[in-house]
N, C-alpha and C positions, 0 to 999 in steps of 0.2 A: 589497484592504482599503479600508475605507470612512475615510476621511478628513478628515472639512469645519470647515475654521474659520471662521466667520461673518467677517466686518468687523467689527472693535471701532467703538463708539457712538461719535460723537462728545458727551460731554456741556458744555452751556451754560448756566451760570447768570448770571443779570441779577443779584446784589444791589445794591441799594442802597448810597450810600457811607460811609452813617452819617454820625452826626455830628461834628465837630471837636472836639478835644480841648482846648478852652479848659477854664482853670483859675480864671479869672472871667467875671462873666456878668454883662449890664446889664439892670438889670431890666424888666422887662417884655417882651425882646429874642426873639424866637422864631427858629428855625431847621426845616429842612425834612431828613425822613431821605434823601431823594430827592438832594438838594443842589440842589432847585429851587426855584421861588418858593413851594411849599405850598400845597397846597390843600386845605379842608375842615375840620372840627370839630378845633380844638386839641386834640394827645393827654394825659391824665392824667397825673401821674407815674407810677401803675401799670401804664398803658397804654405805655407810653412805655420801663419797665423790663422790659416782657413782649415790648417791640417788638425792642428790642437784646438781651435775651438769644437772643430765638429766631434771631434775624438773625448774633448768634457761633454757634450752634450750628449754623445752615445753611454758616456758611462754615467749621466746620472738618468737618463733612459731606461738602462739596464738597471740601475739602484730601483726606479721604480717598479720596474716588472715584478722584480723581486721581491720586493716587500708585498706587491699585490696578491703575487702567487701563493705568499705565507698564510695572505688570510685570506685567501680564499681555499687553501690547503685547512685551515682552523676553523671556515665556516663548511667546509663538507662534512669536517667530524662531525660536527655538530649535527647538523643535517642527517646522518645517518644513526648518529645518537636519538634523532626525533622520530628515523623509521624504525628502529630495535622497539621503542617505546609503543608505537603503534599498535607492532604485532599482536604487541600482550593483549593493545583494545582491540584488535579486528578478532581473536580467539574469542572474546566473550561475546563480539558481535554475531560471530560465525554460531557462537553455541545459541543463541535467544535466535538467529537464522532457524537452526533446524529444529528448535524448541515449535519455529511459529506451524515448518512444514510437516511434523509431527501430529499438530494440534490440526490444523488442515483436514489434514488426512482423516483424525476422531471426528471430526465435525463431516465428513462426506460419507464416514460408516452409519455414523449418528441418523444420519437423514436417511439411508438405505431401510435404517431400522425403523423412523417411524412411519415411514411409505408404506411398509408392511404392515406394520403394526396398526395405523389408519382403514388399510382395506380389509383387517381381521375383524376390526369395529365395525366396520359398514356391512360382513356379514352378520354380524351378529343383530345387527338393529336392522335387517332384513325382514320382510314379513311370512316370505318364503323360505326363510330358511329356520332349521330345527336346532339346537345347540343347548346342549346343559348347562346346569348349572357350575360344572367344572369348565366348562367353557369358558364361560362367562368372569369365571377368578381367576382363568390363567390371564386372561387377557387384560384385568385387571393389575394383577401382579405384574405384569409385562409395563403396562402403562404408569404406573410406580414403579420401576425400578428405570425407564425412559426418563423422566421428571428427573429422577437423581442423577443421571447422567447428565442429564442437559446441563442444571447446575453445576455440576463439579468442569462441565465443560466450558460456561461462563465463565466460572470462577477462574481455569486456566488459562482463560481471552482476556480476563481484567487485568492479571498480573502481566502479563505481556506486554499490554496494551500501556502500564505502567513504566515500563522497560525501552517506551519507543525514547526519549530522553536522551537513553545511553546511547542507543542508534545514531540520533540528530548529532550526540556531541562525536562521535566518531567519522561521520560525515564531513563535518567542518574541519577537524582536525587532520584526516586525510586531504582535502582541498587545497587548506592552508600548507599542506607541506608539499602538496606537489605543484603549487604555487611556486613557493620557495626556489625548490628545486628546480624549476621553470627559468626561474627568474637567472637560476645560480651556472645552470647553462648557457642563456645566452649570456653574463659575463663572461663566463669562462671562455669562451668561442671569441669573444671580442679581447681578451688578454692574449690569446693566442696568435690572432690577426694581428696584434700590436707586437709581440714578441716577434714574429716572422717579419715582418715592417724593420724591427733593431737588426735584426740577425742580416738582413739586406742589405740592412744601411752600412753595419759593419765591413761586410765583403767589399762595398764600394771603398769604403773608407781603406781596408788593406790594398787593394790595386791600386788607390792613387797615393797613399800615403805612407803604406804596411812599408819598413825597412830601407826606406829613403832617408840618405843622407841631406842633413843638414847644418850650416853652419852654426859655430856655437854662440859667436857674436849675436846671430841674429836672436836666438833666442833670448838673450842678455834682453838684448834691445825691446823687445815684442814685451816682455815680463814689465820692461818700465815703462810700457805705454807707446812705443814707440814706432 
């Protein structure tokens, strides 16, 4: 069974620290979203209210990736917990496997043997042909000790044939986890795709917003609705 779980991404975002939650603000007094010295064209208050919203919405963005990444980091244990488990049943599968090509195999000697043993019969109930009576018991002997093999050869096709069960349920059990695993890749591929989308969006968000000053008033303002 084909199995593969990539490496979960590691993902990394840079935000910004935003601004300080002052509740007054000295006028004229500017501040940097960076938490550095600022650089470049002071932002708007519009600019400025377009800067921090996007900058909440990337960071609870990122909050979700990351709690996603967690369980889908807690459902690959598991998942791999489900193929360690496997192995042990694909061993007894694999043994009742070569149990059956074994048995096979008795069963094509088996036939070798009464092929022969049929045309030693047909001479012997020949009209033309001459044969003792020690002939006649070996081949006897021969065709009772055939009889018991047969049976003991039945007997080894019934138990088998008992055993298909463990097979089916090993079947299913592989399906269903490479199922899973199916299923656990294409999320993963799609966390990923969304993660690079944040990581994107972030970079945009540093070159128009990354360590731009702005005024402190405004932020006053913006926090009251303003």
């Amino acid at each position: 069974m084909r199995f593969a779980i990539p490496a979960l991404f590691a993902l990394a975002l840079s935000l910004g620290l935003g601004p300080a939650n002052a509740q007054t603000a000295t006028p004229g007094k500017t501040r940097s979203l960076g938490g550095g010295a600022g650089s470049g064209k002071i932002l708007t208050r519009d600019e400025l209210r377009a800067c921090l919203s996007q900058q909440d919405a990337l960071t609870t963005r990122r909050a979700e990736i990351e709690a996603a990444q967690t369980s889908m980091r807690d459902e690959k244990q598991a998942l791999v917990a489900q193929q360690n488990d496997l192995k042990t049943d694909r061993a007894e599968v694999e043994a009742l496997s070569k149990q059956v090509v074994d048995l096979n195999a008795r069963f094509t000697a088996f036939s070798a043997k009464v092929s022969a043993y049929n045309e030693r019969v047909k001479g012997l109930d020949s009209p033309t042909g001459r044969h003792s009576d020690a002939d006649r018991a070996n081949v006897e002997r021969e065709g009772a000790a055939l009889k018991a093999e047969q049976e003991a050869l039945e007997a080894d096709r019934a138990k088998l044939a008992g055993s298909q069960g463990t097979v089916d349920a090993y079947n299913a059990k592989a399906k269903a986890l490479e199922d899973k695993a199916n299923d656990w890749n294409r999320r993963n591929a799609e966390m990923v795709t969304r993660a690079n989308s944040v990581n994107e969006q972030n970079t945009a968000w540093i070159d128009a917003c990354g360590d731009r000053r702005y005024r402190e008033d405004d932020e006053i303002a913006i926090k009251r609705g303003q």
